[in-house]
C-alpha positions in Angstrom: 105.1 205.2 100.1 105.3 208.3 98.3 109.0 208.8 99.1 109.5 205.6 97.3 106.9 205.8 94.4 104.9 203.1 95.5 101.1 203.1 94.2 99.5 200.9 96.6 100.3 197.9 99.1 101.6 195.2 96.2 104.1 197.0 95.5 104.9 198.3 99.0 105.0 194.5 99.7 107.5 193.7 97.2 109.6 196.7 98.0 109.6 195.0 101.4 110.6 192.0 100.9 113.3 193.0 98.6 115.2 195.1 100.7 115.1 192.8 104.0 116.3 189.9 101.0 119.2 192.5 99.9 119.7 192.6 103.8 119.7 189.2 104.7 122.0 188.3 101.8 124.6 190.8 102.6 124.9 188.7 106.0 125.1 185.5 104.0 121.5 184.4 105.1 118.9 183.3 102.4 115.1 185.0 102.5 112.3 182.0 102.8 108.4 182.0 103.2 106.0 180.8 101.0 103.0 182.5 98.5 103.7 186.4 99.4 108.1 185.8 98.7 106.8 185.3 95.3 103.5 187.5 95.3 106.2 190.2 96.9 109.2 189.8 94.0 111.6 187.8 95.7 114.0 185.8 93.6 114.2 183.4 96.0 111.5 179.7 95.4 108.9 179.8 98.3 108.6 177.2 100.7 105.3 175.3 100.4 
């Protein structure tokens, strides 16, 4: 977390989910899930 700057989980979470989204869309795949896509910063609209 340090290496990254991250303060606490939050935003470990979001720094998560946005590089396995950056991943995902590289391979022309779409990120989905449901509260914690947007509680983590995805761009993507949650499932519910």
């Amino acid at each position: 977390m340090k290496k990254n700057n991250l303060k606490d989980e939050h935003e470990l979470q979001s720094y998560f989910i946005r590089r396995i989204e950056k991943f995902l869309n590289s391979k022309g795949r779409s990120i989905i899930g449901w509260d914690e896509i947007l509680e983590g910063g995805s761009r993507q609209t949650p499932l519910s």
